[in-house]
Structure formats: structure tokens, C-alpha cells
GUNUDO-364267 format. One line per 4 residues: their letters; for each residue x, y, z negated of C-alpha. Coordinates in nm, 3 decimals. Each point is the difference from the previous one (the first is absolute). Layout:
N
a) X:Y:Z; ...;
% end
This chain:
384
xxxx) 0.289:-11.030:17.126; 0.269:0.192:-0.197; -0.067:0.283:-0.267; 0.195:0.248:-0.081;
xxxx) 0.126:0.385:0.012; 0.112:0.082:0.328; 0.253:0.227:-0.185; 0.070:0.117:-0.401;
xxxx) -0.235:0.316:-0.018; 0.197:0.273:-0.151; -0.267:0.088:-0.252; -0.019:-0.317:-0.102;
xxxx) 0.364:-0.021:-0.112; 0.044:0.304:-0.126; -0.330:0.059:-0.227; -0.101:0.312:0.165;
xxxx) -0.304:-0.100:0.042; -0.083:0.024:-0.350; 0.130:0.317:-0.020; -0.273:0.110:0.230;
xxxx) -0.254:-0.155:-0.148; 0.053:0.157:-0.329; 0.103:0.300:0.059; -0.122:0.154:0.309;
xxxx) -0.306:0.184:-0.200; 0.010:0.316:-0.058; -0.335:0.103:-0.083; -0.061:-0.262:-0.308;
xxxx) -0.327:-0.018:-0.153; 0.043:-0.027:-0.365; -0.024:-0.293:-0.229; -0.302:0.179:-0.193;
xxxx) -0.233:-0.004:0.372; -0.007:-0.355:0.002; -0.368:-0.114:-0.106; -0.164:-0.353:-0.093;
xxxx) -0.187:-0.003:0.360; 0.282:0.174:0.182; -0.074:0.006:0.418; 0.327:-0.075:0.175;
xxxx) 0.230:0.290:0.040; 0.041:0.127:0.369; 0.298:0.094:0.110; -0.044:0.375:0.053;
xxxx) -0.108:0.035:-0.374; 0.352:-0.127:-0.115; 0.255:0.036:0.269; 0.120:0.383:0.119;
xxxx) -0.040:0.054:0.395; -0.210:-0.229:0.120; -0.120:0.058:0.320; -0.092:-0.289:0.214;
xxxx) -0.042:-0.277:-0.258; -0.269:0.161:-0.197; -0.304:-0.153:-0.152; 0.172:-0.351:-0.068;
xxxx) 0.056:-0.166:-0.336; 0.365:-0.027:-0.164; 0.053:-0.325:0.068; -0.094:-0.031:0.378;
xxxx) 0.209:0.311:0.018; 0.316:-0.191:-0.123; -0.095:-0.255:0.249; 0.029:0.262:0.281;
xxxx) 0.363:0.138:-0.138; 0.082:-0.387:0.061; -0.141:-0.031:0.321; 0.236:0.304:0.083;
xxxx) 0.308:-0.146:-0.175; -0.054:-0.353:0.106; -0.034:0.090:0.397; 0.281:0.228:-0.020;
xxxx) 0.245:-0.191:-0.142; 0.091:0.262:-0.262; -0.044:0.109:-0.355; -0.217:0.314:-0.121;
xxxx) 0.250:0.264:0.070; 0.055:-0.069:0.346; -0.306:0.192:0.059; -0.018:0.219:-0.346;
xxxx) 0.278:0.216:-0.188; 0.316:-0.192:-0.107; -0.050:0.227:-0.247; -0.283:-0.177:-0.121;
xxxx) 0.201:-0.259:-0.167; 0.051:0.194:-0.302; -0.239:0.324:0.099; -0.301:-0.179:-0.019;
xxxx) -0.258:0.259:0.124; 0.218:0.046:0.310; -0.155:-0.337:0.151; -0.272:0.306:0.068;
xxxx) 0.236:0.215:0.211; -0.138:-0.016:0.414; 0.323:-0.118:0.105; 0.016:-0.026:0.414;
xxxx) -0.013:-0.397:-0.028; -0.331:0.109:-0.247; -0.152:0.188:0.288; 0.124:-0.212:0.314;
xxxx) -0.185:-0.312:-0.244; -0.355:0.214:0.017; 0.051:0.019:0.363; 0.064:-0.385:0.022;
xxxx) -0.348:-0.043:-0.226; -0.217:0.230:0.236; 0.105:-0.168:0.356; 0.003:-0.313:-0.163;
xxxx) -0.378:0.107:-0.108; -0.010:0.107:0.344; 0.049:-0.318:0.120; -0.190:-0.231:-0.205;
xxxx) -0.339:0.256:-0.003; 0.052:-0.034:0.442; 0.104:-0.330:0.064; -0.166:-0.168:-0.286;
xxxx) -0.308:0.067:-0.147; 0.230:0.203:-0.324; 0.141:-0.348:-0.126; 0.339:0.003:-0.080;
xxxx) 0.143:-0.268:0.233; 0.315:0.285:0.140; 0.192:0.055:-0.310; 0.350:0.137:-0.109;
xxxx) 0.118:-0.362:-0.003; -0.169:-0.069:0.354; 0.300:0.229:0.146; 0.287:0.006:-0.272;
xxxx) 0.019:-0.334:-0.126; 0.262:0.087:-0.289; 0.159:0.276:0.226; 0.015:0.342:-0.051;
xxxx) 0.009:0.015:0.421; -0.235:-0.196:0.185; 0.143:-0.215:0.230; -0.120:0.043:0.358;
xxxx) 0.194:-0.247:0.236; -0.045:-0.404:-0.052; 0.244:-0.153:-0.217; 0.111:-0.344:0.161;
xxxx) 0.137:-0.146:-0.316; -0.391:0.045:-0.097; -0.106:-0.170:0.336; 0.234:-0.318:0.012;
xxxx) 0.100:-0.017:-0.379; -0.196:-0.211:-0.257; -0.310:0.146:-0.046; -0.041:0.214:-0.319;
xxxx) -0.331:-0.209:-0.146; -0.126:0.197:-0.311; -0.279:-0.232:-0.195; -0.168:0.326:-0.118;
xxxx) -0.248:0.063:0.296; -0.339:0.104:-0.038; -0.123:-0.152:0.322; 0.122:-0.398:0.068;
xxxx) -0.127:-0.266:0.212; -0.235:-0.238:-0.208; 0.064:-0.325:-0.101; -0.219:-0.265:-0.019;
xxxx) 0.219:-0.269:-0.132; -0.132:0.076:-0.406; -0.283:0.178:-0.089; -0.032:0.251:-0.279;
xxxx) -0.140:-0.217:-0.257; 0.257:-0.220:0.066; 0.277:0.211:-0.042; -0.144:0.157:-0.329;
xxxx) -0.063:-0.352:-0.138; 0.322:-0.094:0.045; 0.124:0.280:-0.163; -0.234:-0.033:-0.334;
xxxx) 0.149:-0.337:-0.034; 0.334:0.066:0.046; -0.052:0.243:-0.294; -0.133:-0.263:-0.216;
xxxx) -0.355:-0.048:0.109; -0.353:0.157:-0.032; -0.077:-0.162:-0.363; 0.356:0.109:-0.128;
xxxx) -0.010:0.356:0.145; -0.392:0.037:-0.124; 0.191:-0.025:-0.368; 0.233:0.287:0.107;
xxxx) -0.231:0.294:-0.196; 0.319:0.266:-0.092; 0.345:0.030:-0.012; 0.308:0.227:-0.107;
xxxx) 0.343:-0.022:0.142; 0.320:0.228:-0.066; 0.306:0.000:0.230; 0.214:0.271:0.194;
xxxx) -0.074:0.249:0.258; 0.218:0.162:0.270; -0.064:0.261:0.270; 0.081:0.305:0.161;
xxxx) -0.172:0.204:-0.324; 0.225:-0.174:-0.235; 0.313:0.045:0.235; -0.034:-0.408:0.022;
xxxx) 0.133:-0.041:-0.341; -0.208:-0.249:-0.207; -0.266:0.092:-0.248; -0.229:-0.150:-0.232;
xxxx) -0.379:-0.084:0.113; -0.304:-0.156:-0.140; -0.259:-0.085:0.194; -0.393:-0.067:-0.114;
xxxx) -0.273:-0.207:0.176; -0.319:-0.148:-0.009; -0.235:-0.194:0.225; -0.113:0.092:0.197;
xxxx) 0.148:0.305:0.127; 0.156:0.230:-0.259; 0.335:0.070:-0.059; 0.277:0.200:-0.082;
xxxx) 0.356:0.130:-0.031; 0.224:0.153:-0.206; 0.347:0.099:0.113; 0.200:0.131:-0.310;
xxxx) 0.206:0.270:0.200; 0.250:0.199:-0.184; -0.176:0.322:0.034; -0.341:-0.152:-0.098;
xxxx) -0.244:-0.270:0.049; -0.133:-0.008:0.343; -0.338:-0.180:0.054; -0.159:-0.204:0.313;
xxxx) -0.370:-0.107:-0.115; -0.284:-0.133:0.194; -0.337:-0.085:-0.193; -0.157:-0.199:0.257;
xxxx) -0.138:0.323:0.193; 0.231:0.278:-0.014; 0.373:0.040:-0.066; 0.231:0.256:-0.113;
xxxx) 0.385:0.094:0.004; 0.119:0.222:-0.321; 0.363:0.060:-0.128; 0.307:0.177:0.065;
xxxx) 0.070:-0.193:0.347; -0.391:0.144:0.137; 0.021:0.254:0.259; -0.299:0.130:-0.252;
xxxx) -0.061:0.006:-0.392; -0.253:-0.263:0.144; -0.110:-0.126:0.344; -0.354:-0.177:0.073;
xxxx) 0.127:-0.269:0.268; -0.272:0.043:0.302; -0.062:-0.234:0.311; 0.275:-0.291:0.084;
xxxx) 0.213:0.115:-0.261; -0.272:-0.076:-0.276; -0.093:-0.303:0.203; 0.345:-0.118:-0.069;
xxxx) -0.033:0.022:-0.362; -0.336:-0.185:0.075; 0.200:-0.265:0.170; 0.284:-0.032:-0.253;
xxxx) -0.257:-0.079:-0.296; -0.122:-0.246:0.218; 0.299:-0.191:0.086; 0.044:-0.016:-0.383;
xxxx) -0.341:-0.172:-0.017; -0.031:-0.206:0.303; -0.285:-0.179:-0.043; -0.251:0.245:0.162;
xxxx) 0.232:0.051:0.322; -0.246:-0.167:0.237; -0.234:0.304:-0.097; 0.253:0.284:0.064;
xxxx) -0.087:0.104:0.312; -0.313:-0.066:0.248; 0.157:-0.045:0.320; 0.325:-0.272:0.063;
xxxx) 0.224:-0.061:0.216; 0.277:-0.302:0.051; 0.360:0.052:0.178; 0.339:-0.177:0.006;
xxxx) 0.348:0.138:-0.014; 0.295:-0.009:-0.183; 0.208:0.227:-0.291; 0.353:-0.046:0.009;
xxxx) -0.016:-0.315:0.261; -0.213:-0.187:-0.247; -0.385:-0.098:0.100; -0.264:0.191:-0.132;
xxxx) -0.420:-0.007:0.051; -0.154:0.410:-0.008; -0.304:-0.021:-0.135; -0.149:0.432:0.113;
xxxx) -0.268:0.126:-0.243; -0.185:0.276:0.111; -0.259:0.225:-0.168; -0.214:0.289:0.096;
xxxx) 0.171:0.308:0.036; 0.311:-0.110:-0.046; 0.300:-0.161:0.198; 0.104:-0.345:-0.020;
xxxx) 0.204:-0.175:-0.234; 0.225:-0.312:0.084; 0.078:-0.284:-0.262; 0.255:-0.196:0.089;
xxxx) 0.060:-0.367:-0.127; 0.286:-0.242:0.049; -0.105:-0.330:0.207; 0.222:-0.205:-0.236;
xxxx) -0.117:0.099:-0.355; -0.338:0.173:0.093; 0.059:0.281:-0.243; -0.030:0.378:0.081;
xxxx) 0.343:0.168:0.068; -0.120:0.302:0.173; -0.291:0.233:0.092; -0.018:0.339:0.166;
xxxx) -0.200:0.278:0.030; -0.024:0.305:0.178; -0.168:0.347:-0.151; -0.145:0.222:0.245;
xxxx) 0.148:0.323:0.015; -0.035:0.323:0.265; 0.334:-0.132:0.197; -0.102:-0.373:0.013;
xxxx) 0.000:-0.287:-0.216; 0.242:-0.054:-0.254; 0.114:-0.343:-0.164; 0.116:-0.105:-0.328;
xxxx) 0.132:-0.312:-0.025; 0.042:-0.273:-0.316; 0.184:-0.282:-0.053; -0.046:-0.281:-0.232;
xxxx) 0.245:-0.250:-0.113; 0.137:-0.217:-0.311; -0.365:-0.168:-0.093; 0.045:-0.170:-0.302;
xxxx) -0.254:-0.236:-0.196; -0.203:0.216:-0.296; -0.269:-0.172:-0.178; -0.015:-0.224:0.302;
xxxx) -0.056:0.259:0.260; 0.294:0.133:0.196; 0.071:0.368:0.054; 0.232:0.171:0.166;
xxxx) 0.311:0.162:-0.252; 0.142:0.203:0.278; -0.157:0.260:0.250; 0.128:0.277:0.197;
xxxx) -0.200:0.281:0.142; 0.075:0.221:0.320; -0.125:0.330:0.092; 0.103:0.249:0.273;
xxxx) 0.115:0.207:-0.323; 0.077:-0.241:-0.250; 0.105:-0.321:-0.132; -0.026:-0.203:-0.313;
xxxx) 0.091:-0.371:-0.142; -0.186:-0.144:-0.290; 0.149:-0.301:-0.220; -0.158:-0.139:-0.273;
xxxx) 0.172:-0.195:-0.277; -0.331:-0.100:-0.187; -0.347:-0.037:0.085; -0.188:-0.089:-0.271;
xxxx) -0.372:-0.165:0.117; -0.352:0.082:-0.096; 0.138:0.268:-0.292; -0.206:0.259:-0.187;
xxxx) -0.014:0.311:0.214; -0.182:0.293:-0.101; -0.227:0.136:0.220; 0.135:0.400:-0.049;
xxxx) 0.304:-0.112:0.178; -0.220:0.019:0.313; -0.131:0.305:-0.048; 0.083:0.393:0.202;
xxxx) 0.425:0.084:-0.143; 0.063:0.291:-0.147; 0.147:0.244:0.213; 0.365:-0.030:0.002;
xxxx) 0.236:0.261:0.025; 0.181:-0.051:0.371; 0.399:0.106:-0.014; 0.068:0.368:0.040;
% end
């Protein structure tokens, strides 16, 4: 199987996406509203003309705007004011593409409520597929081509060649064995990071952790710090790149925190999730094992690890959102021996609406680390 973008998206070239994503409030709730037990915000309480999307929190809402961008093939203002680029509050404005786009929702609603039982299995991508127009006759470079095989699939067939335990074993001693990664209590690292919010341009970061589920980041940004923290139960987004002065992460976007701080502690993986799966297939024609974790109420994630070296170079997961379910990808790569357990120096992350690449210089192990830097951010101030 071969992975890869059928085509550049737009967006993704361009940065609009981030654009969106910080600016299309236009109702902002202040700095000063943000408490110590803080609900999530929903996205009629901070957005301006909401009318079909109410009642869901900020983050799962920026999943949606990706679901939209990602099937259409487009950045934000295909469907909002081009004036919204540097006119912030006009991402408000019911354009026609606005309107036509709550029309899509409802039949699509419509659909799903008749045909199946209200789950979302019709969804924007289901007809666009990275096209603004649907395509509606068969394309025969699709039917006698080489087939598009994309690794990230919820459903596979299951393999019984290697069980779950075996995969996961593998893995642990690859990194440097259960006795070695038992020692692992803490760490700190500092490197660069690059993403639509910073224009791609490289910036200082230090990241925190400790067993065996904590951590966090700190991306030095020139307007401002801008935070990422998970203390083992809840995490939290805060600085000038937040779509909020501070967001409360909610369902498979705080499970990928969860998932994160785990990977940085892997010796209680086995215990992750209570239901396993094992497939086979392969990322960029190399051989990999998927090893599917599910949990209740929420949708699967895939780990991927490479057949030769055994060690984690991929996992998935989808958030469930109104218009289907939405993936985030991350990639690890350039493990490199600290304190005898290997950990992965580079990793990419991929979102419908963003992207960002992590590299560490220095990761110094089993450091002091003081257990405020875990704790709720302050609200940060988001860019005008």
C-alpha cells in the first residue's frame, strides 16, 4: 500500500488555515471569564452566527471547519469572506457558500437520521472527496489504475499472524526494555517547533513530563508563550495561537493528549485501552503491524509499528464530530538512545486544520520537574 496526498491542499500551502482558526471569532469571551474549573466553551458562546453547529465545544468545532476544508479541497474563504483575511469578524458574514453549507448539513442529517439510525456514516467527504463538485460519473483511471490504499482505516480485516501482546512486547524492547523504561520517572527536552500558527518558521519549545502520564509544552511564539498541558486527566490549550484565551480539550481531542503522555511513558501501553485489535499494512511501501485500541465511548485509535525495528512510527485517531469522524494523524521518527531507552526526536502531527513538526535537540532523562508545570495555564491573550 502507498500513502500519500492525492493532491497539495491549498490550505495547507498557503497557511490559511491558521488564519481561520485564529481569527474567525468574533464574539471573544474575555481573558478575565476564564475560571480554575472552567466547562468547555461551546461554540455559540464564542463564535458570532452560529446556527447549525450549536451546543458543541471549541475544539470539536475546529474539527468540523476541517472536515469542511479537508472534503472540499479548499481553504476557509472558499466558503467565508475573502475579506476575512484581514477583517476578521467577517468569517461571520452568511455568505451564499455559508448558507448553501447549512443546507448540505441538514440533508446530510437527513440522510444519516433515515438511512442510519443518526450515525454519521454519509458525510461531506462521502461525496466530495477533496472537491468542491462531487463527482457523479465513474472515473476509469480510479477503476484500472493502482489502487489508492490509505493505511488510516478505521475498519481492516484482522490478522492473526501476531497477537497484541506480541506486538507491544516487541515494541517495549525495542525501546530498551521493561526494567530500563520502569527507571524512566521524568524528563525535559527543548527543541524547535513549526506549523501553520508560526507561519512554519522555527521556534523555541520545552517540553515537561513525568510517568506516568503528565506532560507538557511550551512553544515560545513571538507574540507570547503558548501552552499544551495535560495532567493525566484533563488538558488545556492557552496562548496567542488558541482560538480562546483558553480551551478545555474534550473527547478524542483530550484523549490525544492522553495518548501523547503515554507514548512518552510506554511502559503502561498494554493498559491503554480495553479492547485490541491486530492488522497488517504498509506506510510508504514499508511493512507495518496496526495494533486498534478501542475504549468506551470513543473511536478507535491505530498504532502503527514497523516489522523491521518493532518501534511505533505512527498512530491515528479519529474525534467524533456532528459531520463524521475526524483524524489526526502523528508521526514518529529519529529515536535515539537516552539513558538507555530510545525515544523518538522527531514527530509530525496532521489535522484537517493544522499541522506541526517537533525536533528536539536535548532530552535530558529523569530531571527535576515541578509539579505546577502540570497544572490549568493562565489564560492567554489570543491575537487580535
Amino acid at each position: 500500500m502507498m500513502f500519500g496526498r492525492r493532491h497539495p491542499i491549498v490550505w495547507a500551502a498557503t497557511g490559511a488555515a491558521i488564519v481561520c482558526l485564529l481569527g474567525v471569532m468574533t464574539a471573544r469571551v474575555s481573558a478575565r471569564q476564564a475560571g480554575p474549573a472552567q466547562a468547555p466553551l461551546m461554540s455559540e458562546n464564542l463564535f458570532r452566527n452560529i446556527e447549525v453547529l450549536k451546543g458543541i465545544p471549541i475544539d470539536t468545532f475546529f474539527d468540523v471547519m476541517g472536515m469542511f476544508a479537508s472534503s472540499m479541497g479548499e481553504d476557509c474563504t472558499f466558503c467565508h469572506s475573502k475579506e476575512a483575511v484581514f477583517k476578521h469578524e467577517a468569517f461571520a458574514d452568511p455568505t451564499p457558500r455559508i448558507r448553501r453549507a447549512r443546507q448540505m448539513i441538514a440533508m446530510m442529517k437527513s440522510i444519516n437520521e433515515t438511512n442510519f439510525g443518526g450515525r454519521p456514516l454519509v458525510t461531506c467527504f462521502t461525496c466530495h472527496r477533496g472537491s468542491n463538485s462531487p463527482v457523479t460519473a465513474p472515473r476509469l483511471s480510479l477503476q484500472y489504475g493502482a489502487p489508492d490504499d490509505d493505511p488510516n482505516v478505521i475498519n481492516f480485516p484482522p490478522d492473526t499472524g501476531a497477537s497484541t501482546d506480541q506486538i507491544l512486547d516487541r515494541y517495549l524492547q525495542a525501546l530498551g526494555g521493561t526494567a530500563q523504561l520502569a527507571r524512566l520517572s521524568s524528563f525535559t527536552a527543548r527543541g524547535t517547533y513549526s506549523g501553520f500558527d508560526t507561519a512554519f518558521k522555527e521556534v523555541p519549545v520545552d517540553i515537561y513530563a513525568k510517568a506516568p502520564n503528565q506532560r507538557t509544552w511550551i512553544i515560545h511564539m513571538a507574540e507570547g508563550d503558548s501552552r499544551r498541558v495535560f495532567d493525566g486527566r484533563n488538558g488545556w490549550w492557552a496562548g496567542p495561537d488558541g482560538p480562546a484565551p483558553i480551551e478545555t480539550l474534550t473527547s478524542g481531542n483530550l484523549d490525544r493528549y492522553r495518548l501523547e503522555a503515554i507514548v512518552a511513558f510506554p511502559a503502561g501501553i498494554k493498559q491503554a485501552f480495553s479492547r485490541w485489535k491486530v492488522g497488517r499494512t504498509a506506510i510508504d511501501d514499508r511493512p507495518v503491524r496496526i495494533v486498534q485500541g478501542t475504549n468506551a465511548g470513543l473511536l478507535p485509535v491505530n498504532l502503527y509499528f514497523d516489522n523491521q525495528s518493532g518501534l511505533l512510527v505512527r498512530w491515528v485517531r479519529w474525534n467524533e464530530t456532528p459531520v463524521g469522524p475526524v483524524p489526526t494523524e502523528i508521526n514518529y521518527d529519529d529515536y535515539r538512545d537516552v539513558a538507555g531507552v530510545k525515544m523518538p526526536f522527531t514527530w509530525t502531527a496532521s489535522q484537517t486544520y493544522m499541522q506541526m513538526t517537533i525536533k528536539l535537540s536535548a532530552i535530558q532523562a529523569n530531571a527535576p520537574v515541578d509539579a505546577a508545570m502540570f497544572a490549568q495555564p493562565t489564560p492567554g491573550t489570543p491575537r487580535p
